[in-house]
C-alpha positions in Angstrom: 49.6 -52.6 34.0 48.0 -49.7 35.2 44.0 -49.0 35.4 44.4 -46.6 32.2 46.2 -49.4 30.0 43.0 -52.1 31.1 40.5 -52.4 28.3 37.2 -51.0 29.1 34.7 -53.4 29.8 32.6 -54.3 27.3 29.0 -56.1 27.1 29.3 -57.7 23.6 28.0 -61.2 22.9 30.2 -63.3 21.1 29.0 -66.3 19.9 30.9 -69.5 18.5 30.3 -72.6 15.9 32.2 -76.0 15.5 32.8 -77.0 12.3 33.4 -80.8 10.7 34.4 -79.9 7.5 35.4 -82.5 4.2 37.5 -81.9 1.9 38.1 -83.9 -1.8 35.0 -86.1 -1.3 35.8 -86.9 2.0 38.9 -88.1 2.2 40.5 -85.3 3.8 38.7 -83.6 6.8 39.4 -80.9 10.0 37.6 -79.3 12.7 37.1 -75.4 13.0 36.0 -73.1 15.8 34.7 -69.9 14.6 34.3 -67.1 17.5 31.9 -64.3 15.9 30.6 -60.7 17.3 27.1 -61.0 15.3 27.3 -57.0 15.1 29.9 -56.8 13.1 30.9 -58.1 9.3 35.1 -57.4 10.6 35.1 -59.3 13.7 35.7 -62.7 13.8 38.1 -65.4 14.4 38.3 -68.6 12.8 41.3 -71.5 13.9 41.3 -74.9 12.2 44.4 -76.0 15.1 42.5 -77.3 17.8 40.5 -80.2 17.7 39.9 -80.2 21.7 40.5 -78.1 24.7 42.4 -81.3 26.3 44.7 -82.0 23.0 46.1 -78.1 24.0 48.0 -79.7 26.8 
């Protein structure tokens, strides 16, 4: 990669929420990670794959 393919850098503040969440009264639940830029409605990012960084192993 050259320096005019890199992606400028960029001083946005991302912020991020864990989520428990229940399903059919409880009997059925997951975790979520939500990664958010608070400026904008269009960017975020929500996985329901990972429960923890050390199950990605």
């Amino acid at each position: 990669m050259t320096d005019a393919e890199q992606t400028p850098a960029r001083d946005d503040e991302l912020t991020s929420h864990g989520y428990h969440i229940t399903l059919d009264d409880g009997r059925d639940s997951f975790f979520a990670l939500s990664i958010e830029d608070q400026r904008s409605d269009d960017a975020w990012l929500m996985s329901d794959t990972v429960r923890a960084l050390d199950e990605m192993r």
